[in-house]
TORFI-17152 format. One record per atom (N, C-alpha, C): residue number from 1; atom name; chain; x, y, z. Coordinates in nm, 3 decimals, decimal comma. Layout:
% residues N
  vexkol  banu  guro        x        y        z
     NUM    CA     A        X        Y        Z
...
This chain:
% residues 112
  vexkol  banu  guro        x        y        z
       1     N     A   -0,046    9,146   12,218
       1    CA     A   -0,098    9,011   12,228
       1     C     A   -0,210    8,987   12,128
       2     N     A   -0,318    9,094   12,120
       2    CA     A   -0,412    9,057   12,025
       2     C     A   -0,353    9,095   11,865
       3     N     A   -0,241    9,130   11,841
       3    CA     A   -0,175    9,109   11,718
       3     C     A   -0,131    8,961   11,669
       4     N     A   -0,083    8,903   11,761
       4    CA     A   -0,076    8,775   11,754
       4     C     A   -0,170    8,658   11,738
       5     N     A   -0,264    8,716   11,789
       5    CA     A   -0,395    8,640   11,787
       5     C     A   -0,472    8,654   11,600
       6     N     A   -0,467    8,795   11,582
       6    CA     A   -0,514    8,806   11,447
       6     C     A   -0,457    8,735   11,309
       7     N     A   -0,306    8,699   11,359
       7    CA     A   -0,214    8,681   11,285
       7     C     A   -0,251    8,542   11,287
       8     N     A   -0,264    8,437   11,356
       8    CA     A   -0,270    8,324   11,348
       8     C     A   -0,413    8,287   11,313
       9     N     A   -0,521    8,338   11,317
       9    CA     A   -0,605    8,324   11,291
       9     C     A   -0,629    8,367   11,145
      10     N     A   -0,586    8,497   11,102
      10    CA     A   -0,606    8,492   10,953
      10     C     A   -0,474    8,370   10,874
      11     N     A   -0,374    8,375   10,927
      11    CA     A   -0,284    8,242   10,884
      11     C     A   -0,369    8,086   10,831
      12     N     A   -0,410    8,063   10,968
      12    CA     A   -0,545    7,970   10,963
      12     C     A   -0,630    7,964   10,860
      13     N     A   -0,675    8,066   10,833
      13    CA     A   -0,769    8,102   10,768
      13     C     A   -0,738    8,114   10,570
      14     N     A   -0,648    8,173   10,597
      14    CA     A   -0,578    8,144   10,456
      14     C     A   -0,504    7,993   10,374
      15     N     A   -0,471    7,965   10,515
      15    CA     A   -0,401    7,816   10,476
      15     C     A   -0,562    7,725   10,439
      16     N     A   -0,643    7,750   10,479
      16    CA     A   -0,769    7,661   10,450
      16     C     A   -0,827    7,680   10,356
      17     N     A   -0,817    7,873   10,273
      17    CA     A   -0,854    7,881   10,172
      17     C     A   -0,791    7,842   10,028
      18     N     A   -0,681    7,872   10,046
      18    CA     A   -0,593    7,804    9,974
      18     C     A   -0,527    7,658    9,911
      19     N     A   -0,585    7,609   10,040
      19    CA     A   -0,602    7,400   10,070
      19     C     A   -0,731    7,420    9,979
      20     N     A   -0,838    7,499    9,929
      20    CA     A   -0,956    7,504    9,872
      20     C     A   -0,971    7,560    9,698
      21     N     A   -0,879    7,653    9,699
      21    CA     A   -0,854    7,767    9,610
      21     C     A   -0,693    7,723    9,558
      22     N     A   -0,605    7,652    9,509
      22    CA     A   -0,532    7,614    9,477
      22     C     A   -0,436    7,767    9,438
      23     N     A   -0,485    7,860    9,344
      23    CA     A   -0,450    7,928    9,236
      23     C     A   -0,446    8,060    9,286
      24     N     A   -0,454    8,064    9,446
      24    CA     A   -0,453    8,178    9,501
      24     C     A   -0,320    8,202    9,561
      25     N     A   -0,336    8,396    9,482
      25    CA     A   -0,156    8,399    9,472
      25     C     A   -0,138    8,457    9,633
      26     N     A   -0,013    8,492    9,650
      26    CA     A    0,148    8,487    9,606
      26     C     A    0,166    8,365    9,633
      27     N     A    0,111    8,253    9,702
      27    CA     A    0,195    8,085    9,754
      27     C     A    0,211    8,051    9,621
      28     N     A    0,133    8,045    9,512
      28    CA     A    0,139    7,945    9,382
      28     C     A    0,239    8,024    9,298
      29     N     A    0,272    8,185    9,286
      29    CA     A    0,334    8,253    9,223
      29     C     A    0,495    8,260    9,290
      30     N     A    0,495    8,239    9,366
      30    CA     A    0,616    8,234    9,477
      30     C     A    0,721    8,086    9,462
      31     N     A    0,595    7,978    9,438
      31    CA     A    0,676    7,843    9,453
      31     C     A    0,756    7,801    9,283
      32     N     A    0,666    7,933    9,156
      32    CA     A    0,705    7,878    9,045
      32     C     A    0,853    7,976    9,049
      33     N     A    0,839    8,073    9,088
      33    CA     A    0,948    8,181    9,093
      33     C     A    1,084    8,084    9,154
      34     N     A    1,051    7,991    9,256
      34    CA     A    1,172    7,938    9,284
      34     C     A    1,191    7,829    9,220
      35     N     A    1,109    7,788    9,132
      35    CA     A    1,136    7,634    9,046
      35     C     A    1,117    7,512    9,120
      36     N     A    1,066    7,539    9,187
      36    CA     A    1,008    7,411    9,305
      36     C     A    0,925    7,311    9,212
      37     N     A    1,010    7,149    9,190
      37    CA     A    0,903    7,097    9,149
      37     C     A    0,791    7,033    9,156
      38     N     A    0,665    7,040    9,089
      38    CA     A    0,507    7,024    9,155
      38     C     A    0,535    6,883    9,143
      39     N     A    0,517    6,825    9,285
      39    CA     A    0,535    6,673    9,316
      39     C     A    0,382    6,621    9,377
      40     N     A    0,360    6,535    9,354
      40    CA     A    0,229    6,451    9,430
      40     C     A    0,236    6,409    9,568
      41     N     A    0,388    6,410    9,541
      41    CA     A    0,377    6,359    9,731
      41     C     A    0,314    6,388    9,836
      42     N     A    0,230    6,357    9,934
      42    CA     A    0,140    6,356   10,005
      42     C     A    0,200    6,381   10,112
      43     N     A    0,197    6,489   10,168
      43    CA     A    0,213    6,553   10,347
      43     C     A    0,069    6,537   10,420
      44     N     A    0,106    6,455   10,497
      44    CA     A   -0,030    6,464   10,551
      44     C     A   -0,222    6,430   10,492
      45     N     A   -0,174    6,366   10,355
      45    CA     A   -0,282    6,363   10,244
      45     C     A   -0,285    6,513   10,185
      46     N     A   -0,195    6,540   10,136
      46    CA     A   -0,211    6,675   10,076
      46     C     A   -0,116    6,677   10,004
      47     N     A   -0,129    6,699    9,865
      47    CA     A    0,036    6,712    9,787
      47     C     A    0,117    6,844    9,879
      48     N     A    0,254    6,799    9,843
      48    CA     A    0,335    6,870    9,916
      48     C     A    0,347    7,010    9,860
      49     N     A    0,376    7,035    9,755
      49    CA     A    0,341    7,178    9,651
      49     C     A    0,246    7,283    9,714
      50     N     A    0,106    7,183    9,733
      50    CA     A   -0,008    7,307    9,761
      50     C     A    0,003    7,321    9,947
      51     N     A    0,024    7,245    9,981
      51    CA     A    0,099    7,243   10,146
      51     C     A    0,191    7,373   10,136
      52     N     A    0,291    7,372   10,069
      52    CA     A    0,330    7,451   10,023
      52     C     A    0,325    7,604   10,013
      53     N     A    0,260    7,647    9,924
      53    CA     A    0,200    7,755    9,868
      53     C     A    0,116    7,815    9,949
      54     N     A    0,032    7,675   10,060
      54    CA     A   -0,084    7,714   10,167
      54     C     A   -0,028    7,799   10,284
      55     N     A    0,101    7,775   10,307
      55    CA     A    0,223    7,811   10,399
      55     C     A    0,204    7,933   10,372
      56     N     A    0,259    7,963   10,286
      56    CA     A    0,305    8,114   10,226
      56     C     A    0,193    8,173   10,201
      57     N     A    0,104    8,154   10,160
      57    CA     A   -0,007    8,234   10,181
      57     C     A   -0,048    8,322   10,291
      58     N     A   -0,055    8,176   10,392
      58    CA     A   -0,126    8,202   10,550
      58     C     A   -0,020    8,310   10,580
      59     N     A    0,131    8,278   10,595
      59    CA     A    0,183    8,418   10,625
      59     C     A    0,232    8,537   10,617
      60     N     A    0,219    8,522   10,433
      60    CA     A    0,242    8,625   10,341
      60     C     A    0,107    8,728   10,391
      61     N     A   -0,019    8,678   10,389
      61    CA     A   -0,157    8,723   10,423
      61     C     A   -0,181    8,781   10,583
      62     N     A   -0,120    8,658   10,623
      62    CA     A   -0,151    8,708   10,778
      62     C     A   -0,033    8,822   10,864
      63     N     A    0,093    8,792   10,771
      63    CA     A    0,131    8,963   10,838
      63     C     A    0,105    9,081   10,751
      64     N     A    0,047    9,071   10,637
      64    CA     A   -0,024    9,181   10,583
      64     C     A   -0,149    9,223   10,690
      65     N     A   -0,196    9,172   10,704
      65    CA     A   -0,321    9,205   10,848
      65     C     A   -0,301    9,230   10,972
      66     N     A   -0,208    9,197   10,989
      66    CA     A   -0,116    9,204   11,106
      66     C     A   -0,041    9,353   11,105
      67     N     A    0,008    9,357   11,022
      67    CA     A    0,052    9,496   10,993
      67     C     A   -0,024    9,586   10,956
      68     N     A   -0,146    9,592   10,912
      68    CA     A   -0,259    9,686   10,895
      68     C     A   -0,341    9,730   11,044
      69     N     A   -0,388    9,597   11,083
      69    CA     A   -0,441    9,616   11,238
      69     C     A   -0,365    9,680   11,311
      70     N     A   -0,189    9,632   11,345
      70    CA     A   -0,122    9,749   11,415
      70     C     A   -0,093    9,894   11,353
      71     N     A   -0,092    9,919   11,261
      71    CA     A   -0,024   10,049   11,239
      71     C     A   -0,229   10,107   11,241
      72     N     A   -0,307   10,077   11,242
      72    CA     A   -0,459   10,124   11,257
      72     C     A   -0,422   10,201   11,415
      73     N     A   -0,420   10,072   11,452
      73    CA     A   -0,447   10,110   11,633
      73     C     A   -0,303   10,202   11,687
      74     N     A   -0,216   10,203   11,606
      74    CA     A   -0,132   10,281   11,669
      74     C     A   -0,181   10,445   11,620
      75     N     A   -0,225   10,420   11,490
      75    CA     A   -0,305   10,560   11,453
      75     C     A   -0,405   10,589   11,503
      76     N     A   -0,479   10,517   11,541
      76    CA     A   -0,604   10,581   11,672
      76     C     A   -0,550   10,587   11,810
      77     N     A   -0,446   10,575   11,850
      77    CA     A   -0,421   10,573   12,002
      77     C     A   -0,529   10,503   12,084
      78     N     A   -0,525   10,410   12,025
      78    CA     A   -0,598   10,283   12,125
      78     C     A   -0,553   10,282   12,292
      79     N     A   -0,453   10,300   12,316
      79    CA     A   -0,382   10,284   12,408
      79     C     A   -0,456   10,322   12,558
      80     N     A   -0,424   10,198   12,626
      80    CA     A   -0,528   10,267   12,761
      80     C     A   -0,455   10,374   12,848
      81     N     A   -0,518   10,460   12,883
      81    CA     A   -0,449   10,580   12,965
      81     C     A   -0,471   10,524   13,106
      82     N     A   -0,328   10,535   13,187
      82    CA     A   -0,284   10,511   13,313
      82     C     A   -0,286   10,615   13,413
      83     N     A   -0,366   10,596   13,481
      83    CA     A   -0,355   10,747   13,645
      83     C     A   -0,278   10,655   13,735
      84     N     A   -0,193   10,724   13,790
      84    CA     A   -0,044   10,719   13,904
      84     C     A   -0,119   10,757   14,018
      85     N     A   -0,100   10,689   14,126
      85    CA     A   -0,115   10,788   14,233
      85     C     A    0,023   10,821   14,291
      86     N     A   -0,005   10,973   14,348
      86    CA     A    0,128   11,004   14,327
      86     C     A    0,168   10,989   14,475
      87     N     A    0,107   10,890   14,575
      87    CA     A    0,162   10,873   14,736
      87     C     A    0,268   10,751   14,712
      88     N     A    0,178   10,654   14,674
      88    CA     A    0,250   10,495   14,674
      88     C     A    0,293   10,484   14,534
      89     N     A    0,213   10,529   14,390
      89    CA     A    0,290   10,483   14,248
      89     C     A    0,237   10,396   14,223
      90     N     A    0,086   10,359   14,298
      90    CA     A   -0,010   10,236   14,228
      90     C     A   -0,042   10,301   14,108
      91     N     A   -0,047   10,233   13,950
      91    CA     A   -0,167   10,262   13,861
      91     C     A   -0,287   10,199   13,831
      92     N     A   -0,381   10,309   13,825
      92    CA     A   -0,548   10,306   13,748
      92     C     A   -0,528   10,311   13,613
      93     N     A   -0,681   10,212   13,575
      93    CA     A   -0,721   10,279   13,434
      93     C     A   -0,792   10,333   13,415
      94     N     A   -0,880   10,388   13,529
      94    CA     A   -0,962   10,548   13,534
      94     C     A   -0,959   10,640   13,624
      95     N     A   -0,978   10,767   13,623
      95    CA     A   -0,983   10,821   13,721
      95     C     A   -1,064   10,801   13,831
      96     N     A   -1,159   10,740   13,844
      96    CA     A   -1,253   10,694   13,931
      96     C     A   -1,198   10,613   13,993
      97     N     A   -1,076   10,507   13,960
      97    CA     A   -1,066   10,405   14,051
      97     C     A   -0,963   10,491   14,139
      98     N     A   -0,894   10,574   14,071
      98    CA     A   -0,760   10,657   14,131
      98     C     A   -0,795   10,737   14,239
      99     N     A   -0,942   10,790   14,237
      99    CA     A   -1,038   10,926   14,356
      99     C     A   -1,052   10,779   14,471
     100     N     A   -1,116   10,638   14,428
     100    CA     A   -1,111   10,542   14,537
     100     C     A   -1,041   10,536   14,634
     101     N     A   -0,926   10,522   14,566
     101    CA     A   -0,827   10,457   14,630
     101     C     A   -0,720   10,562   14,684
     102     N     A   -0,741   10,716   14,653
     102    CA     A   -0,698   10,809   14,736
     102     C     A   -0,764   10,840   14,835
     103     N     A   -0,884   10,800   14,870
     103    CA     A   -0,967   10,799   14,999
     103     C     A   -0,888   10,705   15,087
     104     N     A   -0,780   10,629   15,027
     104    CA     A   -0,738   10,482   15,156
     104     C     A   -0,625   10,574   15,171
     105     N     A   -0,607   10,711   15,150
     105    CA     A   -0,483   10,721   15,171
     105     C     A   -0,494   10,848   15,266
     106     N     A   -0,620   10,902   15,288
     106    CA     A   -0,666   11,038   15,360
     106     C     A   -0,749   10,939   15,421
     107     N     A   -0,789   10,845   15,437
     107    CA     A   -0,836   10,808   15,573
     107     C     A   -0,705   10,744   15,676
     108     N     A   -0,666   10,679   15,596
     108    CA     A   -0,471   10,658   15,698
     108     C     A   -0,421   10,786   15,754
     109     N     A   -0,473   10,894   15,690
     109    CA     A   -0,415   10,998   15,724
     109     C     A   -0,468   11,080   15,892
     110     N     A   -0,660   11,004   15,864
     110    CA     A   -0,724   11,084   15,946
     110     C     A   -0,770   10,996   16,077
     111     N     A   -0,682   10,844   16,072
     111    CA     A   -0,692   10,739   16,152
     111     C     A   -0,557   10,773   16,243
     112     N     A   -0,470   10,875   16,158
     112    CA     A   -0,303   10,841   16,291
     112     C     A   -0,326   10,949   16,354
């Protein structure tokens, strides 16, 4: 989920720099490669070209980051570690909550 989040936010973020920075590649290098021609037409008050290019930027850029942030965290084992209890098959995300909540299960025990 927070991959997704990074992704749209640097997207964002690129599409605005680029709405700023015209000449910032791959969107401007990408749109001549296909022969797209540079028109004035206005999307939104924005020629359509750099609309354009702003596109491809944001997501040329933003799954480059996207793909750096995940393959990071998959190399640190970010990952939260899960304790089972092994009566019922509830999971913790620490052992502390797991010693809790095996007390509800040895006092059921010491109540029958």
């Amino acid at each position: 989920m927070i991959g997704a989040v990074i992704f749209v936010i640097c997207f964002l973020a690129f599409l605005a720099v680029t709405l700023g920075m015209p000449t910032l590649p791959p969107g401007n290098m990408i749109h001549e490669l296909l022969n797209i021609p540079v028109t004035d037409y206005p999307v939104l008050g924005i020629p359509a070209w750099l609309l354009i290019a702003a596109i491809v930027n944001g997501v040329v850029y933003g799954f480059i980051i996207w793909l750096v942030f995940s393959l990071i965290s998959m190399a640190t084992g970010r990952r939260q570690k899960v304790y089972t209890c092994a009566v019922c098959n509830l999971t913790f995300g620490t052992k502390e909550e797991l010693a809790n909540h095996a007390r509800t299960h040895k006092a059921k025990r010491e109540d029958s």
